[in-house]
Structure formats: C-alpha cells, structure tokens
N, CA, C and O atoms as a CHARMM CRD file, in Angstrom:
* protein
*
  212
    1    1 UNK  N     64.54200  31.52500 -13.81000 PROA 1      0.00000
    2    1 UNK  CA    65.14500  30.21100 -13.88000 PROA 1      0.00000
    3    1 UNK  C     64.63200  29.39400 -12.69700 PROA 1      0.00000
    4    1 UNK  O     64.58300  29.85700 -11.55700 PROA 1      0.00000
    5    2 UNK  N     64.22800  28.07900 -13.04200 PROA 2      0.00000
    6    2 UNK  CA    63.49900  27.34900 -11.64300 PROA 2      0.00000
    7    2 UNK  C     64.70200  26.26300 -12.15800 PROA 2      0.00000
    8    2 UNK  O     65.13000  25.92700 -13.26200 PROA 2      0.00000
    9    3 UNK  N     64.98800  25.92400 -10.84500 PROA 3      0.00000
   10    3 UNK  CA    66.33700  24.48100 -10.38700 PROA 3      0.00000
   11    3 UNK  C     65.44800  23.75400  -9.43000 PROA 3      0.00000
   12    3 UNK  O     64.61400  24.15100  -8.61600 PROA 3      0.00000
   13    4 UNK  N     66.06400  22.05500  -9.92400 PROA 4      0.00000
   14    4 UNK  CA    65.17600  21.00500  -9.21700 PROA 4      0.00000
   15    4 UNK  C     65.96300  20.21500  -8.99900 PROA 4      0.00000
   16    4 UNK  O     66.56800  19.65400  -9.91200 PROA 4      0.00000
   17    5 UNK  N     66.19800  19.91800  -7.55800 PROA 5      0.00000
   18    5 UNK  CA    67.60800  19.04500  -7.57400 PROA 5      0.00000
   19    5 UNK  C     68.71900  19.32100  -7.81900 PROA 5      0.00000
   20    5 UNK  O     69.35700  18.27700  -7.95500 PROA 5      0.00000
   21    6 UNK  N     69.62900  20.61500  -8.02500 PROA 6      0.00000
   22    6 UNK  CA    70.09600  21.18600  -8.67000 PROA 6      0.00000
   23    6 UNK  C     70.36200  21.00700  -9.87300 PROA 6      0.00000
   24    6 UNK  O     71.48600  21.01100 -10.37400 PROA 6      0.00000
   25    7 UNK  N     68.83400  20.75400 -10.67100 PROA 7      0.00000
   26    7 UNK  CA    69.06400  21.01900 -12.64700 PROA 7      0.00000
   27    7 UNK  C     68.04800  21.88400 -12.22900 PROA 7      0.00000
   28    7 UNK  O     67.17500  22.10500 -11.39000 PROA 7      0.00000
   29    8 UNK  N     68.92800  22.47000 -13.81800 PROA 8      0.00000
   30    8 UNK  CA    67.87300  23.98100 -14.23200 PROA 8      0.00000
   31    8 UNK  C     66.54300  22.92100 -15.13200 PROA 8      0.00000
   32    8 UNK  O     66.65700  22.12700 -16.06500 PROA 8      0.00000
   33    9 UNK  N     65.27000  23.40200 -14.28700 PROA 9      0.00000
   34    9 UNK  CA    63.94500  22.75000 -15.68300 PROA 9      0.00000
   35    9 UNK  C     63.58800  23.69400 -15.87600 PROA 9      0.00000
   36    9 UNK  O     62.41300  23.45100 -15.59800 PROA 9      0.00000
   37   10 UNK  N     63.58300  25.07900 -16.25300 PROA 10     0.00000
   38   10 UNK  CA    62.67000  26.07900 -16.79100 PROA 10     0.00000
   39   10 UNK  C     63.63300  27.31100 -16.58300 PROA 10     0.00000
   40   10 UNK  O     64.13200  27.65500 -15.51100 PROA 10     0.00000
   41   11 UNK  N     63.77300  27.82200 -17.63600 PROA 11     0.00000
   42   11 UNK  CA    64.21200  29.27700 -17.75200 PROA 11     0.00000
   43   11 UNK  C     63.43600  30.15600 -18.85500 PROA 11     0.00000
   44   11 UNK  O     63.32400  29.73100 -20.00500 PROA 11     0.00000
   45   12 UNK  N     62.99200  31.19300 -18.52700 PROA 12     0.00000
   46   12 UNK  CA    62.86500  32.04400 -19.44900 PROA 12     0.00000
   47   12 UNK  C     60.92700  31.87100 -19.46000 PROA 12     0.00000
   48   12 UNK  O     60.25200  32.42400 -20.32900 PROA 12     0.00000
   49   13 UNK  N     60.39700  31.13500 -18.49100 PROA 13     0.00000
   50   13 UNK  CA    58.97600  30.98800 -18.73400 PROA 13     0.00000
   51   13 UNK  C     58.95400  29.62500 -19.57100 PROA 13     0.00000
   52   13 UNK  O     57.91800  28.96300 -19.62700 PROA 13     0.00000
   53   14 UNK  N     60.25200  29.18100 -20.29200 PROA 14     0.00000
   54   14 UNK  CA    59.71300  27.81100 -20.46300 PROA 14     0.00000
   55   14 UNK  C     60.36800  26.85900 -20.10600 PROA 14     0.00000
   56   14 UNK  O     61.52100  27.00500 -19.70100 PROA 14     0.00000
   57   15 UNK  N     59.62000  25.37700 -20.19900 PROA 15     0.00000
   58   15 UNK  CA    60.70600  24.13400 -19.68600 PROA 15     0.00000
   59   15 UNK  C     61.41300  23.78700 -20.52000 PROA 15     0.00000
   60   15 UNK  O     61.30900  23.97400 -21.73200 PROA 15     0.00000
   61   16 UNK  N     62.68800  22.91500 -19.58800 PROA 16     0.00000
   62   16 UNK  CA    64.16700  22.97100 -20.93700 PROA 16     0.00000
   63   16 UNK  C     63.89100  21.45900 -20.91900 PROA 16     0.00000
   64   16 UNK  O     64.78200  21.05800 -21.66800 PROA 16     0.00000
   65   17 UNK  N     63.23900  20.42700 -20.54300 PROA 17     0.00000
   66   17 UNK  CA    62.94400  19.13900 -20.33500 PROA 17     0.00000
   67   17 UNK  C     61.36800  18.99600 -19.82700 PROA 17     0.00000
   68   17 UNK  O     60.91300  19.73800 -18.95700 PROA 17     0.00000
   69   18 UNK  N     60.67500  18.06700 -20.40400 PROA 18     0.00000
   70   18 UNK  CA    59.53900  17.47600 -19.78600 PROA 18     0.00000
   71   18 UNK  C     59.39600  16.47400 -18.65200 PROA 18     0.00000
   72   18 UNK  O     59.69300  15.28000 -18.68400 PROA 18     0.00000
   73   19 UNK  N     58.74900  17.36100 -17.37400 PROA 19     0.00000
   74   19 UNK  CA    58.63900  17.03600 -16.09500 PROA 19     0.00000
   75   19 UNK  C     58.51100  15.23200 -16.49800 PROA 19     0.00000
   76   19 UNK  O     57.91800  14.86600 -17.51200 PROA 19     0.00000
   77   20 UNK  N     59.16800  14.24400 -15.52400 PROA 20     0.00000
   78   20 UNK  CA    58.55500  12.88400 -15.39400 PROA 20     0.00000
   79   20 UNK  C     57.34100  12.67400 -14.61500 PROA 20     0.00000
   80   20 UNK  O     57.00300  13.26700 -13.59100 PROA 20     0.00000
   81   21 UNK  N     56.96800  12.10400 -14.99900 PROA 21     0.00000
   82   21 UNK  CA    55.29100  11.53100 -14.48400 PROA 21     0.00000
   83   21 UNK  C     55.48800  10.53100 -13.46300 PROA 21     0.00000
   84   21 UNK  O     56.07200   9.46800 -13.67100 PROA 21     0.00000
   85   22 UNK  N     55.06000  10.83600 -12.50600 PROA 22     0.00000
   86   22 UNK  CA    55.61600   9.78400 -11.02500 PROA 22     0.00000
   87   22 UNK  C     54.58900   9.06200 -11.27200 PROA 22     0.00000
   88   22 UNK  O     53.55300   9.31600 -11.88600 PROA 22     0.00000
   89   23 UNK  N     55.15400   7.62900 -10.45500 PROA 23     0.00000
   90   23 UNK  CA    53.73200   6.54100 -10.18800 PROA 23     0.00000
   91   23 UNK  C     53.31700   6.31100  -8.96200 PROA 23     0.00000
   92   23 UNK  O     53.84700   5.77400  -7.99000 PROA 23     0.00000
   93   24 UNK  N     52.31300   6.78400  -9.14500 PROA 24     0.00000
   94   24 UNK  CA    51.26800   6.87600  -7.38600 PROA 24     0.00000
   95   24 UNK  C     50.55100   5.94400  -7.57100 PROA 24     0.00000
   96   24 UNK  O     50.12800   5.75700  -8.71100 PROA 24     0.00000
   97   25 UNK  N     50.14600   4.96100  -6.38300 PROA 25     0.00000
   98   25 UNK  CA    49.36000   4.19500  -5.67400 PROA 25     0.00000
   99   25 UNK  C     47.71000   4.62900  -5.91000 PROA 25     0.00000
  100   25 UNK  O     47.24200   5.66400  -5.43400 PROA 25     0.00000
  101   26 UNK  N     46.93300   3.67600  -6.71000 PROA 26     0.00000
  102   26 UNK  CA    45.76500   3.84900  -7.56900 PROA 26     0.00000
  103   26 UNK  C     44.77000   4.88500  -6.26600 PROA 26     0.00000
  104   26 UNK  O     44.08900   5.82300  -6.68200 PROA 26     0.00000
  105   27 UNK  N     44.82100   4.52200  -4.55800 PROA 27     0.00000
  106   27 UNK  CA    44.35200   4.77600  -3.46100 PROA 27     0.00000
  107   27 UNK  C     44.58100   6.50000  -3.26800 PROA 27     0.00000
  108   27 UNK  O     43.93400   7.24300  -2.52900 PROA 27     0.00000
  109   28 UNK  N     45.84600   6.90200  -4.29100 PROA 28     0.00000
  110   28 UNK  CA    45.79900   8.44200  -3.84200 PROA 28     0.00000
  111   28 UNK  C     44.73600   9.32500  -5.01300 PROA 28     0.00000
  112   28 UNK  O     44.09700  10.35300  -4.79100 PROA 28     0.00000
  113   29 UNK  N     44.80500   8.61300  -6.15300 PROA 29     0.00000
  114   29 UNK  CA    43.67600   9.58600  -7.25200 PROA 29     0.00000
  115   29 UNK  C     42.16200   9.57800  -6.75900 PROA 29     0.00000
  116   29 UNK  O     41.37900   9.87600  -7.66100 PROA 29     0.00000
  117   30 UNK  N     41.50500   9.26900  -5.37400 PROA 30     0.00000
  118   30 UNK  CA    40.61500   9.24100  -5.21300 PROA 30     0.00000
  119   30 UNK  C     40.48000   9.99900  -3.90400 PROA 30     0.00000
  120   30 UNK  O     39.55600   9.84800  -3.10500 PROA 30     0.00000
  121   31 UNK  N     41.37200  10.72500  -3.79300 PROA 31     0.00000
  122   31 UNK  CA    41.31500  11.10900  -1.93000 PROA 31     0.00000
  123   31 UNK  C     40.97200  12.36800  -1.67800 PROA 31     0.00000
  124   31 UNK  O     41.28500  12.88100  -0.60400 PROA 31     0.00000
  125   32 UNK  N     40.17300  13.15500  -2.77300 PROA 32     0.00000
  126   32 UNK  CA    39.74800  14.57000  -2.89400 PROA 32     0.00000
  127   32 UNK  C     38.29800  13.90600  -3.44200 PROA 32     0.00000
  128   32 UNK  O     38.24200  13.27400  -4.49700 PROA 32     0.00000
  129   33 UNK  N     36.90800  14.18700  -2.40300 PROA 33     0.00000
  130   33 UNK  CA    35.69100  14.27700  -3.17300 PROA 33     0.00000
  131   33 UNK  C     34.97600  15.29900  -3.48700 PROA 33     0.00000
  132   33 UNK  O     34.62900  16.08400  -2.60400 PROA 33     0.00000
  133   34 UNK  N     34.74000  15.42100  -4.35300 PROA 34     0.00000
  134   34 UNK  CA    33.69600  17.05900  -4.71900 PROA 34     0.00000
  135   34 UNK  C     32.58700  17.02000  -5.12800 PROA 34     0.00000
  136   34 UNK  O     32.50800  16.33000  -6.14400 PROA 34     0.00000
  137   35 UNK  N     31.63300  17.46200  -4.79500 PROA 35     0.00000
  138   35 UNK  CA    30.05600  16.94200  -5.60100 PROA 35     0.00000
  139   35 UNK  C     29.96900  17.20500  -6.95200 PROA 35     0.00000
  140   35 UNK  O     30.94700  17.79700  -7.41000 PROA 35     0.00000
  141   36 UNK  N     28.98300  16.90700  -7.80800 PROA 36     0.00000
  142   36 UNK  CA    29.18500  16.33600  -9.13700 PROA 36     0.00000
  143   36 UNK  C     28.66500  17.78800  -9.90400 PROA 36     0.00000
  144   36 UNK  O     28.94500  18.31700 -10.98000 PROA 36     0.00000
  145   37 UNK  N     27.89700  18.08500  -8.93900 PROA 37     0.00000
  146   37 UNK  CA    27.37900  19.80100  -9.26700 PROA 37     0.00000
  147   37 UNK  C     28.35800  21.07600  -8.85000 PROA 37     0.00000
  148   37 UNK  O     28.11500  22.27600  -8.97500 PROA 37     0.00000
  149   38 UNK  N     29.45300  20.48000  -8.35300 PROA 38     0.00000
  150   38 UNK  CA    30.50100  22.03600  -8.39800 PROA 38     0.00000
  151   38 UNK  C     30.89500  22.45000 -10.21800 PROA 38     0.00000
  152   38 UNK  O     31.29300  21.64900 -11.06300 PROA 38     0.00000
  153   39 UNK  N     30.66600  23.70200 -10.37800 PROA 39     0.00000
  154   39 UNK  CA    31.18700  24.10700 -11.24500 PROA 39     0.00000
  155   39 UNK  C     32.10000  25.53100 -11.02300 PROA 39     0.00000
  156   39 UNK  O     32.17200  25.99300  -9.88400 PROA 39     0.00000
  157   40 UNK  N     32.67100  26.08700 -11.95400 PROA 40     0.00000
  158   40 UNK  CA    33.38800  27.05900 -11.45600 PROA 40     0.00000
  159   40 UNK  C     32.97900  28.25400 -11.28400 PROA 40     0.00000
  160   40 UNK  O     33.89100  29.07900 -11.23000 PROA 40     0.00000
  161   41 UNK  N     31.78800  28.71000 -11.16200 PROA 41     0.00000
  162   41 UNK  CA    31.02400  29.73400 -10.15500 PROA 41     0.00000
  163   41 UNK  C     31.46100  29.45000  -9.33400 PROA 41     0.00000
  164   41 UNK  O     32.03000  30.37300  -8.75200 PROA 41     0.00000
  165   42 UNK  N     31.57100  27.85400  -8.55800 PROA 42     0.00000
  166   42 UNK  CA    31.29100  27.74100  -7.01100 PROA 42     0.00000
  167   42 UNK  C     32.64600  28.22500  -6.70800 PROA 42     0.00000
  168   42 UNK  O     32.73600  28.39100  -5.49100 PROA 42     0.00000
  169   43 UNK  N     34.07400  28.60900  -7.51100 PROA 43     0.00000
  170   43 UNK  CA    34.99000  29.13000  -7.09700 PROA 43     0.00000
  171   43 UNK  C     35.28700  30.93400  -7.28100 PROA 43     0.00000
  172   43 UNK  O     36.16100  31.60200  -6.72900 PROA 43     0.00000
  173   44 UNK  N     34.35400  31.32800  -8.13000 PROA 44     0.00000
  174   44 UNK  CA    34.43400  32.50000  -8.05600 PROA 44     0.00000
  175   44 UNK  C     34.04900  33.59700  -6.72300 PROA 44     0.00000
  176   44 UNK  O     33.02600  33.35500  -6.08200 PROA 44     0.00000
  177   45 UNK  N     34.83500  34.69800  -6.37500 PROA 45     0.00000
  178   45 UNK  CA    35.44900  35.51600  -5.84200 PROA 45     0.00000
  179   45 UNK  C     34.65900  36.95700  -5.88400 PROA 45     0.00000
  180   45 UNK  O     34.72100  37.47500  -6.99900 PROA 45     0.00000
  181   46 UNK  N     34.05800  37.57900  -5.07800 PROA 46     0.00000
  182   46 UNK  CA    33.24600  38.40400  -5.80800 PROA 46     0.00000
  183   46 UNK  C     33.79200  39.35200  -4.57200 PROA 46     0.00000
  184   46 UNK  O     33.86000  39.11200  -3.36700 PROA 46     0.00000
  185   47 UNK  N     34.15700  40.53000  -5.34000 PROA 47     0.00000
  186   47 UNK  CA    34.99600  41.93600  -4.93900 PROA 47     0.00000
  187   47 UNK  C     34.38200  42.95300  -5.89500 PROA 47     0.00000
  188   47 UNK  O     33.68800  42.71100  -6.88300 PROA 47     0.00000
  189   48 UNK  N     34.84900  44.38600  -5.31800 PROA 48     0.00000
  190   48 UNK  CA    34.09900  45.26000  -6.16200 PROA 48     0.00000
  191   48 UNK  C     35.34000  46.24900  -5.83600 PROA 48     0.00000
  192   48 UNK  O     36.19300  46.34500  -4.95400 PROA 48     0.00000
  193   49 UNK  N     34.97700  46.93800  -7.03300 PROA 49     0.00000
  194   49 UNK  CA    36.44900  47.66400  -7.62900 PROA 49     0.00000
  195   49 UNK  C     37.05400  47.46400  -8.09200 PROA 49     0.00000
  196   49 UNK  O     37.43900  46.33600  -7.78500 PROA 49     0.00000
  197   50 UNK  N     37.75700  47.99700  -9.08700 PROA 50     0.00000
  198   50 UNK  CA    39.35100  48.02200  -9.72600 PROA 50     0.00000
  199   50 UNK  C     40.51600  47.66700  -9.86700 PROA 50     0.00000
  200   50 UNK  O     41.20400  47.24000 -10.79400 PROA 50     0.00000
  201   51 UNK  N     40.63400  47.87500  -8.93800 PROA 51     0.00000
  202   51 UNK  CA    42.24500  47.77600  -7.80900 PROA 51     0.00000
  203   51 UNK  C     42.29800  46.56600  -7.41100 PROA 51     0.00000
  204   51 UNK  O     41.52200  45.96700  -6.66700 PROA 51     0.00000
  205   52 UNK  N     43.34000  46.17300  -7.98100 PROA 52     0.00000
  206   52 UNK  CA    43.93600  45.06900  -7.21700 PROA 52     0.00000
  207   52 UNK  C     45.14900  45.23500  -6.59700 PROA 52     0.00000
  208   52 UNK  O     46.07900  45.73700  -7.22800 PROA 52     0.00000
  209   53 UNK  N     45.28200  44.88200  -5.43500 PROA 53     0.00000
  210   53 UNK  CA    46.31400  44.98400  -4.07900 PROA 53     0.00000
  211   53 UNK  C     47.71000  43.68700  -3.53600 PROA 53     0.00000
  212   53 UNK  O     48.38300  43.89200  -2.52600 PROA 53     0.00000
C-alpha cells in the first residue's frame, strides 16, 4: 500500500486513482542535456556471474 498525503494511491501493485499531472515552468523540461548518440548500451552494466547480491 503506498499513502500520499495521507490517501492511499496504490495498493496491491496497482493505482486506485490516476496520479495528477503538475504544471512546470516550460525552463525545467530542458535542464537535463544528453548527446543525441546516447543509446542504451551507454547505460548498460557489465558484471560476470550469476548471482545477484
């Protein structure tokens, strides 16, 4: 069960209401730059073995 404000929004793995969509200032959707050539290799993780810890 996840509580927000004290309401319950999610029990059971799902939501009991759809989150509201806040309104942000056009100046914050631009404040992360990433080059145009990252793809998600560039986030992969490279371990060897089995086991996870």
């Amino acid at each position: 069960m996840v509580i927000k404000q004290g309401k319950i929004v999610a029990k059971e793995g799902k939501l009991i209401n759809e989150p509201k969509i806040g309104q942000y200032p056009d100046f914050l959707s631009s404040t992360i730059k990433l080059a145009p050539e990252l793809s998600p290799d560039a986030f992969a993780i490279k371990a060897e073995g089995s086991v996870v810890k």
